[in-house]
C-alpha positions in Angstrom: 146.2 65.4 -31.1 146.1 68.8 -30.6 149.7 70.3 -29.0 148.2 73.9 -27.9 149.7 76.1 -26.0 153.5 74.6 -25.4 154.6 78.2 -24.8 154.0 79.4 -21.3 155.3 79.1 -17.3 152.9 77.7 -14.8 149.4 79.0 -15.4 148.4 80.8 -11.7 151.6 83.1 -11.8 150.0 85.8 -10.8 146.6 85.1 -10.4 145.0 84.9 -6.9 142.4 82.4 -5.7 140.8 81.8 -2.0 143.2 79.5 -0.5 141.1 76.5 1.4 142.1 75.3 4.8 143.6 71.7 5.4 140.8 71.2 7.2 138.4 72.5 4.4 140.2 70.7 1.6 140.4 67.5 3.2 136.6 67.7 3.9 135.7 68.6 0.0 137.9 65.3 -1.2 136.6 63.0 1.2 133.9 61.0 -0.7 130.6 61.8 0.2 127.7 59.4 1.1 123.9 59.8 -0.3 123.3 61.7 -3.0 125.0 64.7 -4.3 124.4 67.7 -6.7 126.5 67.3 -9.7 127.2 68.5 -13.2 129.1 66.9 -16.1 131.5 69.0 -18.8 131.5 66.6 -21.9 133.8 66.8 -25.5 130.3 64.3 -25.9 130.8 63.8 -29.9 134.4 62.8 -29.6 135.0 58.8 -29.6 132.5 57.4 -27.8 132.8 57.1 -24.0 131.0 60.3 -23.1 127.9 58.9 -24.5 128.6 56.2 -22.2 129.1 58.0 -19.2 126.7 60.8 -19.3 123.9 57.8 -19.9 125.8 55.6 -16.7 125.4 59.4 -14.9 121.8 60.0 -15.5 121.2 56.1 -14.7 122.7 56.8 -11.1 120.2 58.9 -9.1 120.6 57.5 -5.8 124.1 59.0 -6.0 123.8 61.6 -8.6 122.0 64.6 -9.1 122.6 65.8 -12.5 122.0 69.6 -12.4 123.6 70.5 -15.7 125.6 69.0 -18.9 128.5 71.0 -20.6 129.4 71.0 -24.1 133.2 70.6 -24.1 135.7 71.7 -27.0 137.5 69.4 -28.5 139.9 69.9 -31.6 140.9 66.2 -33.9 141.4 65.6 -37.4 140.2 62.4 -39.2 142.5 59.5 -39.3 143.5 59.7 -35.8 142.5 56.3 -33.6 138.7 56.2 -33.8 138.2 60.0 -33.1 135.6 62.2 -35.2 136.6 64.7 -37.0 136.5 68.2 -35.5 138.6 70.7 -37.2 138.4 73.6 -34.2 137.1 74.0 -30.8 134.0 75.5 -31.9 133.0 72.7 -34.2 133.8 69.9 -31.8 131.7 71.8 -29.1 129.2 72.4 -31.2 128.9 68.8 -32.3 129.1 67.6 -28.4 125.9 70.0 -27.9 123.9 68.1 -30.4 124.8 65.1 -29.2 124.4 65.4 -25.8 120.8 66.1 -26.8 120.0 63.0 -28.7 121.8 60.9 -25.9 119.5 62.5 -23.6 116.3 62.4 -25.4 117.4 58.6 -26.4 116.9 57.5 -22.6 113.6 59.8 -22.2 115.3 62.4 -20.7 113.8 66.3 -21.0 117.0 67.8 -22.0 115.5 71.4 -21.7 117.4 73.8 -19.5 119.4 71.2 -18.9 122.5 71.7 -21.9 124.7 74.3 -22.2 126.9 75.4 -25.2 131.0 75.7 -23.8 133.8 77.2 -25.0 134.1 77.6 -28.7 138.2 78.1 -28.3 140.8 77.6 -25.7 142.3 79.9 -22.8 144.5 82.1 -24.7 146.3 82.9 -21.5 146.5 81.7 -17.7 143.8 84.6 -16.5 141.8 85.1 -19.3 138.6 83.1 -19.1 136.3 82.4 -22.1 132.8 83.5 -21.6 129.9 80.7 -22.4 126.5 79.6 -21.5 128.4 76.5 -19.5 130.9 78.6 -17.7 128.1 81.0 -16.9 125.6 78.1 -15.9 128.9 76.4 -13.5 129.2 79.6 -11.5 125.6 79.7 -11.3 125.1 76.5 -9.9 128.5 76.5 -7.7 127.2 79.7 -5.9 123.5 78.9 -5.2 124.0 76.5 -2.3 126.5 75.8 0.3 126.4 71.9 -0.8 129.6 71.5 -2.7 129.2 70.7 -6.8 130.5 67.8 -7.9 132.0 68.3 -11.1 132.7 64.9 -13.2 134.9 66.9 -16.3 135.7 64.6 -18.9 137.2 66.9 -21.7 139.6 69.5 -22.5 138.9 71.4 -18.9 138.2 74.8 -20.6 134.4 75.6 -19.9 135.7 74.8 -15.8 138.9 76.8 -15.9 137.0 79.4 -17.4 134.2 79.2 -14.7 137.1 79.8 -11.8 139.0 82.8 -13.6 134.9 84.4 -13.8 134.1 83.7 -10.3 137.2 82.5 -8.0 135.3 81.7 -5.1 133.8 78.4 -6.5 136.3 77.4 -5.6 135.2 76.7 -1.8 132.4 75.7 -3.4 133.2 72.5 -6.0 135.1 69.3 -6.3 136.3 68.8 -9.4 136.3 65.1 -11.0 139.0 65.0 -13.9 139.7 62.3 -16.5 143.0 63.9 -18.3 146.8 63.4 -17.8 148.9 60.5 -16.9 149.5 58.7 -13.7 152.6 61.1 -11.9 155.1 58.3 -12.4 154.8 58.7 -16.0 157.5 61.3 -17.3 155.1 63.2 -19.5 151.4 63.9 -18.9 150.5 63.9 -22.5 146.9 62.9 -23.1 144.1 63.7 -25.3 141.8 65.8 -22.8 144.6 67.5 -21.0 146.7 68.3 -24.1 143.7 70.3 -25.5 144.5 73.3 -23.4 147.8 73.7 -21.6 146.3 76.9 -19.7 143.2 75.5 -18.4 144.7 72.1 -17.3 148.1 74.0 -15.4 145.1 75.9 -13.7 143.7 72.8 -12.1 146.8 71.9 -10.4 147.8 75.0 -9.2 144.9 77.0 -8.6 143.9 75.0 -5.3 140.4 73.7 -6.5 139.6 70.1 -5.1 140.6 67.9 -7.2 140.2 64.0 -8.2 142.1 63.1 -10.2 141.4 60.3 -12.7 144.8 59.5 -15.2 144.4 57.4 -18.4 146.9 55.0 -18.4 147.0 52.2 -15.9 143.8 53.8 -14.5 141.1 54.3 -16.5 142.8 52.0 -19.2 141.5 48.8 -17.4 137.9 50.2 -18.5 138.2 47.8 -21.8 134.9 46.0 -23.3 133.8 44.7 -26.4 130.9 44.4 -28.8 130.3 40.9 -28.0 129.9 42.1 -24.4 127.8 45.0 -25.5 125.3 43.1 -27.3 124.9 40.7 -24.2 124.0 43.0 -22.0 122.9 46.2 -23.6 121.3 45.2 -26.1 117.7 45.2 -24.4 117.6 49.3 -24.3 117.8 52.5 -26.9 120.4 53.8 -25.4 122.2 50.4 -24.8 121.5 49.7 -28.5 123.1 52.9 -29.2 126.1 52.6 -27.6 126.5 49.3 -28.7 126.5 50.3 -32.4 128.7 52.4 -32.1 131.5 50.2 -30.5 131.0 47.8 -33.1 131.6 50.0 -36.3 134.8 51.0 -34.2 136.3 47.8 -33.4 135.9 45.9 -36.7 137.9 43.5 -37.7 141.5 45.2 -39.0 145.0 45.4 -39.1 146.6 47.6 -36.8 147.0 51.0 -39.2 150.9 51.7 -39.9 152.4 54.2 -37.2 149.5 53.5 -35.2 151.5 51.9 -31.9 154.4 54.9 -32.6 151.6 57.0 -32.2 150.6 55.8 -29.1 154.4 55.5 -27.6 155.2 58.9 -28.7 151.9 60.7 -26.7 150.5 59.0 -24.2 153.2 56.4 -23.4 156.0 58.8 -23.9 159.2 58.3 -21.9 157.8 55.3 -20.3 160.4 52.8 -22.2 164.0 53.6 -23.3 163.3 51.0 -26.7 165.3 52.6 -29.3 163.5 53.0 -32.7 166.2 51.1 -33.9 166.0 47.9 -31.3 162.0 48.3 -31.9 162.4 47.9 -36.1 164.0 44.6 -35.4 160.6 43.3 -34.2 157.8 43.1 -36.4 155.2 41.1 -34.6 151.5 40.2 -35.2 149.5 43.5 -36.9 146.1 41.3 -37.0 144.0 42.8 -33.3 141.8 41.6 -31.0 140.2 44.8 -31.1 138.4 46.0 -27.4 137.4 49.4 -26.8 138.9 51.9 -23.5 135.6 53.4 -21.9 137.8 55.9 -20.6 134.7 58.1 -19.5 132.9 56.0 -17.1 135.7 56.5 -14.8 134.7 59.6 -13.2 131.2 58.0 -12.8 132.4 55.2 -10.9 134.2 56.9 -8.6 131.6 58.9 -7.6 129.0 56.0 -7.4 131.0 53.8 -5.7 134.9 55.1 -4.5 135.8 51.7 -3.1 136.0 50.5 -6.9 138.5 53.6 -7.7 141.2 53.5 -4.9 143.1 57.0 -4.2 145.2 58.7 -2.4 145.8 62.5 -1.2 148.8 63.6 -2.1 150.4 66.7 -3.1 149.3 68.6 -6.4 152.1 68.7 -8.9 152.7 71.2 -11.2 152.2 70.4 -15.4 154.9 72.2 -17.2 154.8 73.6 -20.6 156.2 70.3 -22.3 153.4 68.2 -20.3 155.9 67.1 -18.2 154.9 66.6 -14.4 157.2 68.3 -11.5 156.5 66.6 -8.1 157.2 69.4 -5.1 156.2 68.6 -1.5 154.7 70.9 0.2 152.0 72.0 -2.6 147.9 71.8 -1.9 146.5 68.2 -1.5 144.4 66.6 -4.2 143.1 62.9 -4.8 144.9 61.0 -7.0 143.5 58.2 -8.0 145.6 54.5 -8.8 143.5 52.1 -10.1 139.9 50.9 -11.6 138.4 47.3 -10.3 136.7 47.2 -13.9 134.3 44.4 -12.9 132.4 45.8 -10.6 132.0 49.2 -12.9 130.6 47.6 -15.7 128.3 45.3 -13.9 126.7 48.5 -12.4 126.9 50.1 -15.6 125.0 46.9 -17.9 122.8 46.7 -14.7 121.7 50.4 -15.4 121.9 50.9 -19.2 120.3 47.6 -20.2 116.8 47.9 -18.7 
């Protein structure tokens, strides 16, 4: 996991964005019925739950209007969980690109005009945007009507943080749908998407943007299938065949890698126990898995197809310090937070949809 950008104060210090009325805000975050415009911001070759939810996206029409897809940076190294290897920003972007194209073309989709290269490196500062075809394309598409753009982001958030800094007043103009982060009651809100790029995910807090948003754990965690499900269901499509394959070569049939659980404790579960390493090394346990496979993506999807499945709540926005720590302050801009995923009801819309 990439640790960027631990340096720093609050990322709007001294920036200035339109401020939206309660009134105006509360209209924005209040779920929408029929079908909206909407563009999705993808890291698309990491893991593989994009794939999953751009497909789910695309297979939603009478909700979504997919205007646009985003390449996304993303930054891993091999080795780590089940992620790709993608030794810079520009790299993992470009990789996403590619994909997004053959997921696209897969389901018989004309994916002309329709992708967009991102950011090929991360904000450097809290008002410095980086220029890209995506960020370009999002102001675009945020300006042309007075419909607001929904925007389901389910990467680092750069190519959308870039897009504000460019043009502030999108920002009366889009809802922005995040998977990053950790649920507030979580000490730290260490996580792969938000951890990417400390600059551009401060901004989405404190710039006043509406914002859902979608944490990981105990949210978007319950989105757990496995191949044996996969092949039930999907297995009667290309892009259900796809997908499938690719869970399977991930969840095979292993011990659970040494450090593997530390790993997770120390990032995206950090601070939520007060085990000592010392009380924990007195416990070996089991290391054979029942492997399943987090489809964190399909979150943002599901909320916007059907909110009911994806309760939330408007509360205020906190602020993300430096050390990914969350700061709760009343008083701050509303956004959604949302608390939970009824997974049952997701993927039997989502094998409904992919496996024809």
């Amino acid at each position: 996991m990439n640790m960027k950008g631990v340096c720093g104060t609050t990322a709007t210090m001294s920036m200035k964005f339109p401020e939206l009325s309660q009134e105006e805000r509360i209209r924005l975050l209040t779920p929408r019925p029929g079908k909206v415009r909407a563009v999705i911001d993808s890291d698309t070759y990491n893991e593989v739950d994009d794939q999953f939810a751009i497909a789910y996206a695309l297979r939603s029409p009478e909700r979504l209007d997919v205007r646009a897809v985003y390449a996304a940076p993303f930054t891993s190294m091999a080795g780590v969980g089940m992620i790709p290897e993608a030794t810079g920003p520009a790299i993992g972007m470009e990789l996403s690109y590619k994909e997004i194209y053959h997921v696209m073309e897969l389901m018989g989709e004309d994916p002309t005009g329709r992708v967009f290269r991102g950011s090929t490196e991360y904000l450097k500062s809290a008002e410095e945007p980086v220029e890209s075809e995506a960020a370009r394309d999002l102001v675009k598409k945020a300006m042309e009507s007075d419909e607001p753009l929904y925007v389901l982001a389910i990467g680092a958030i750069t190519n959308v943080a870039s897009a504000i800094l460019m043009e502030p007043e999108i920002i009366k103009k889009i809802v922005v749908v995040w998977l990053g982060g950790q649920p507030y009651l979580y000490p730290y809100a260490i996580e792969f998407n938000l951890s990417q790029d400390i600059y551009a995910s401060q901004l989405m807090f404190d710039s006043g943007v509406a914002l859902v948003h979608v944490p990981c754990m105990s949210v978007a965690s319950h989105l757990t299938t496995t191949p044996m499900e996969l092949r039930h269901y999907l297995s009667g499509s290309k892009i259900g065949s796809y997908l499938t394959e690719i869970v399977s070569g991930q969840c095979v049939d292993r011990e659970l890698p040494p450090g593997a659980a530390n790993f997770i404790r120390e990032s995206y579960l950090k601070g939520v126990d007060d085990y000592s390493n010392e009380v924990l090394g007195q416990f070996s346990g089991p290391r054979k898995m029942a492997w399943s496979r987090t489809i964190w993506d399909i979150s943002v999807v599901a909320y916007m197809v059907n909110p009911g499945w994806v309760p939330s709540k408007l509360i205020p926005s906190p602020r993300l310090m430096p050390d990914f720590s969350w700061v709760r302050e009343e008083g701050r801009h509303l956004i959604r937070h949302c608390n939970y995923i009824s997974r049952n009801p997701v993927f039997g819309d989502l094998f409904h949809k992919l496996g024809k």
